[in-house]
C-alpha positions as CSV (number, residue, x, y, z in Angstrom):
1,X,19.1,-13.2,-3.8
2,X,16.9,-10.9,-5.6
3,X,13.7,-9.6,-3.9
4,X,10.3,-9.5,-5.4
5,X,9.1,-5.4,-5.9
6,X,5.8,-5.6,-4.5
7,X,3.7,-2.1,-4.8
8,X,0.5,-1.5,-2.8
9,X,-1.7,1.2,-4.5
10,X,-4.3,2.0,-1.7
11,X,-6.3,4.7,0.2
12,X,-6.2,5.5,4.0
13,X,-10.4,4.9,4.4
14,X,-10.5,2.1,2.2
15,X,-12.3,-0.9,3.9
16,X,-10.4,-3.3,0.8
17,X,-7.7,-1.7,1.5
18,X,-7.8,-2.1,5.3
19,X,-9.2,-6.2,4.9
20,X,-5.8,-6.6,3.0
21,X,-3.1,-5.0,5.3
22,X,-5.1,-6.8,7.9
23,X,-5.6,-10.5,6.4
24,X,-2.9,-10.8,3.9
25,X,0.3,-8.5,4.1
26,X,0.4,-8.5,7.5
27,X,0.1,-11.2,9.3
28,X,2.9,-13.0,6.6
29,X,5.1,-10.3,6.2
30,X,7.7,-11.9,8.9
31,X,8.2,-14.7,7.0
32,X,8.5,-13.0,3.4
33,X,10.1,-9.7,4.3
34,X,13.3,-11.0,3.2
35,X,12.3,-11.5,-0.1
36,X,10.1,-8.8,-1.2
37,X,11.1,-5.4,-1.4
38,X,7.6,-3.4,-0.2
39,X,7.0,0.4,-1.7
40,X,3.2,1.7,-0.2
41,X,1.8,4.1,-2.5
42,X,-1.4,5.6,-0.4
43,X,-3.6,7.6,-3.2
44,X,-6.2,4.8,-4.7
45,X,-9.3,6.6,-7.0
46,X,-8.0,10.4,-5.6
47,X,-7.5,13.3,-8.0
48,X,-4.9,15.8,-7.9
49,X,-4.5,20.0,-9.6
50,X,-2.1,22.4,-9.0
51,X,-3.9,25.8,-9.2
52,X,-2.4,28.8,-8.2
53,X,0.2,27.5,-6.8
54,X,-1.1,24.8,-4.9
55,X,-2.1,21.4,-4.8
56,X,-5.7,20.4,-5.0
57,X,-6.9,16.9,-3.7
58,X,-9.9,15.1,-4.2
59,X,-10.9,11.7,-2.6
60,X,-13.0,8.8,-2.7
61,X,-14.2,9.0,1.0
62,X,-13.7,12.6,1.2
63,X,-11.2,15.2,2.6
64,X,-10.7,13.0,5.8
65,X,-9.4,10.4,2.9
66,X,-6.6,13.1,1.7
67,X,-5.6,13.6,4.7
68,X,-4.8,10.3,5.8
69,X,-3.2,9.8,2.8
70,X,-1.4,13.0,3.3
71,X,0.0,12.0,7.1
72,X,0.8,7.9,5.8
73,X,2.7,9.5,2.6
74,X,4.9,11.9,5.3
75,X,5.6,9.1,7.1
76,X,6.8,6.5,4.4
77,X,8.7,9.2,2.9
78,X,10.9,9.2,6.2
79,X,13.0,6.1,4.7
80,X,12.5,4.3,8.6
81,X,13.3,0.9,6.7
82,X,10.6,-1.4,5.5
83,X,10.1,-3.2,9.0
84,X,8.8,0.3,10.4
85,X,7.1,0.8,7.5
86,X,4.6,-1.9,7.3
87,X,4.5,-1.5,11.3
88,X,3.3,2.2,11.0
89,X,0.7,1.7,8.3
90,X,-0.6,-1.3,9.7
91,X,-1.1,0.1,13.0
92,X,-2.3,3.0,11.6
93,X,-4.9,1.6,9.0
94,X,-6.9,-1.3,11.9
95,X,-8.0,2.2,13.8
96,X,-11.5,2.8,13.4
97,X,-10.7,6.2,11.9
98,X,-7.2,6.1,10.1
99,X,-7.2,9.6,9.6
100,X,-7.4,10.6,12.9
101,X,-4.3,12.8,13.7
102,X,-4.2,11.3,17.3
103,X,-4.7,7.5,16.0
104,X,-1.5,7.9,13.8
105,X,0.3,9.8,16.4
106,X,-0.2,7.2,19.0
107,X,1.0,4.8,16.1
108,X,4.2,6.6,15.0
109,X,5.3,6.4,19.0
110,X,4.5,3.1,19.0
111,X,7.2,2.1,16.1
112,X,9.4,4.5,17.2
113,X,9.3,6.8,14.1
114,X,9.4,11.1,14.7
115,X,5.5,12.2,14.4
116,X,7.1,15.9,14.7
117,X,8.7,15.5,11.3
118,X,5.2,13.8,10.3
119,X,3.2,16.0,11.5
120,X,5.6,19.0,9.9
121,X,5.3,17.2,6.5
122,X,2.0,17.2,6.5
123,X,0.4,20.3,7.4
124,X,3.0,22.0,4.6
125,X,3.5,22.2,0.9
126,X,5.8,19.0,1.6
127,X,2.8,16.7,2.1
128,X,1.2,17.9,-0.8
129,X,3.8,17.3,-2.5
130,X,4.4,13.8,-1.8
131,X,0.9,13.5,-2.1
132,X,0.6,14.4,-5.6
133,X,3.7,12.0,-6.3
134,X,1.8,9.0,-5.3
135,X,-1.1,10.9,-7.5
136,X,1.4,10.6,-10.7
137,X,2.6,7.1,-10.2
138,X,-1.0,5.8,-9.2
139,X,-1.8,7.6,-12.7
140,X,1.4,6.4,-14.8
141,X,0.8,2.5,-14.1
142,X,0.2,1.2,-17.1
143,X,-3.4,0.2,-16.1
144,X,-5.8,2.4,-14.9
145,X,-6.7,1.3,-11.3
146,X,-10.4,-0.1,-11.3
147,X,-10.4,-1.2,-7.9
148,X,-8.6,-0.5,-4.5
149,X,-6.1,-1.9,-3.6
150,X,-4.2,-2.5,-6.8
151,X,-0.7,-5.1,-5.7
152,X,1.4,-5.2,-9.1
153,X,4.9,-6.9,-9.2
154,X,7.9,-5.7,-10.3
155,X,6.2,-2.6,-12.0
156,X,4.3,-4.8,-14.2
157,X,0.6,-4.9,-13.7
158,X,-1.2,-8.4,-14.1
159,X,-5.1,-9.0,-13.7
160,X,-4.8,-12.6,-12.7
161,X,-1.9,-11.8,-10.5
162,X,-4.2,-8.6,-9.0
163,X,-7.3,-10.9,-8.4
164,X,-5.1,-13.8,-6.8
165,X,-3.5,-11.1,-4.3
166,X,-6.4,-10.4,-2.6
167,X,-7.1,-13.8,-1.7
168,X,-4.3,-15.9,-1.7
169,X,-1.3,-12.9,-1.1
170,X,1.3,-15.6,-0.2
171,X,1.1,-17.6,-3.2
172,X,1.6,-15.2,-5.3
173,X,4.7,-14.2,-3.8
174,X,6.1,-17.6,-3.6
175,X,5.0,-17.5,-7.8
176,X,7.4,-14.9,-7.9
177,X,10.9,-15.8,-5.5
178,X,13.6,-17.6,-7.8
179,X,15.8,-20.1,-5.7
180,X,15.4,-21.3,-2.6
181,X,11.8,-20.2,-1.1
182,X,10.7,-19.6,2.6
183,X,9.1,-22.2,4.5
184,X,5.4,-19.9,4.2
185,X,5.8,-21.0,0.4
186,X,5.5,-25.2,0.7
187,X,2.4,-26.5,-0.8
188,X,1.2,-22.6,-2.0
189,X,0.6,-23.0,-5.4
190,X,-1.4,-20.8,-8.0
191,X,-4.2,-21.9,-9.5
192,X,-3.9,-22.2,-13.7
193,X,-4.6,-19.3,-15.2
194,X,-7.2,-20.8,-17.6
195,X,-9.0,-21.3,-14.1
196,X,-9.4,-18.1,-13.9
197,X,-10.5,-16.9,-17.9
198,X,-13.5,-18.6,-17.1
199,X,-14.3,-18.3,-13.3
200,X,-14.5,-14.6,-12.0
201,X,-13.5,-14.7,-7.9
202,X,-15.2,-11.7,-7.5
């Protein structure tokens, strides 16, 4: 069975970005996880320089922004498997403050993932690093992102499928699975997309 590549483009202080973890990844992820193949790439609307030898950041919501982006990147990039994954930043992103360093902390222990090797990563040129890799990837889709979060399929960006995954997540996963589908998918259908040229959802 092939899994569907589903990429989340988002930013740690992000309150779209939060409502979707929160109301449409997480709460189905149990029943899809075996058919989607999850890669979190925590940047959103942030810039990114190297001068003199060193990364620069700049945020939407500010420096507090970067560096919760910073910390979620270090801990993604520890290849825990998918399951810890979407355990971490979900726990991490329903705080009140995700980029508090004692928030995430208390998160990382509580999916058993190292916050040493976290914390390591990010308060070196390792985090920036990373950092700036999510900066080029967010950069190289082939759409410039407009709103946060951005969901694209199988590295191809789709406005219909975009809109649709902010409100109906599910469906457009079940759009996507070829063969036999989970339970989650019966009766989740798409609406046409000549529905939506003429009807904004937003």
């Amino acid at each position: 069975m092939e899994s569907v590549k589903v990429s989340l483009y988002y930013e740690a202080l992000c309150y779209d970005s939060t409502k979707f973890i929160a109301f449409q990844l997480y709460p189905n992820y149990s029943q899809l996880k075996d058919y989607i193949q999850l890669e979190f790439v925590p940047f959103g609307k942030a810039t990114h320089n190297f001068v003199d030898n060193k990364w620069l950041f700049d945020c939407q919501h500010g420096p507090n922004e970067c560096k919760g982006n910073k910390y979620q990147s270090c801990a993604l990039a520890q290849n825990n498997g998918q399951d810890k994954d979407v355990a971490f930043v979900h726990c991490v992103m329903r705080e009140r403050n995700p980029a508090d360093v004692r928030k995430m902390q208390k998160c990382a222990n509580r999916v058993n993932i190292d916050w040493n090797k976290i914390s390591s990563c990010a308060r070196t040129a390792q985090g920036d690093d990373l950092l700036a890799r999510n900066g080029n990837k967010t950069n190289n889709l082939e759409q410039n992102i407009s709103f946060v979060p951005t969901v694209v399929y199988d590295d191809k960006y789709d406005d219909y499928l975009q809109e649709r995954s902010l409100v109906d997540f599910v469906a457009v996963v079940c759009s996507k699975i070829a063969g036999e589908r989970p339970q989650i998918c019966a009766n989740r259908r798409l609406p046409d997309r000549r529905f939506f040229a003429d009807y904004s959802f937003f």
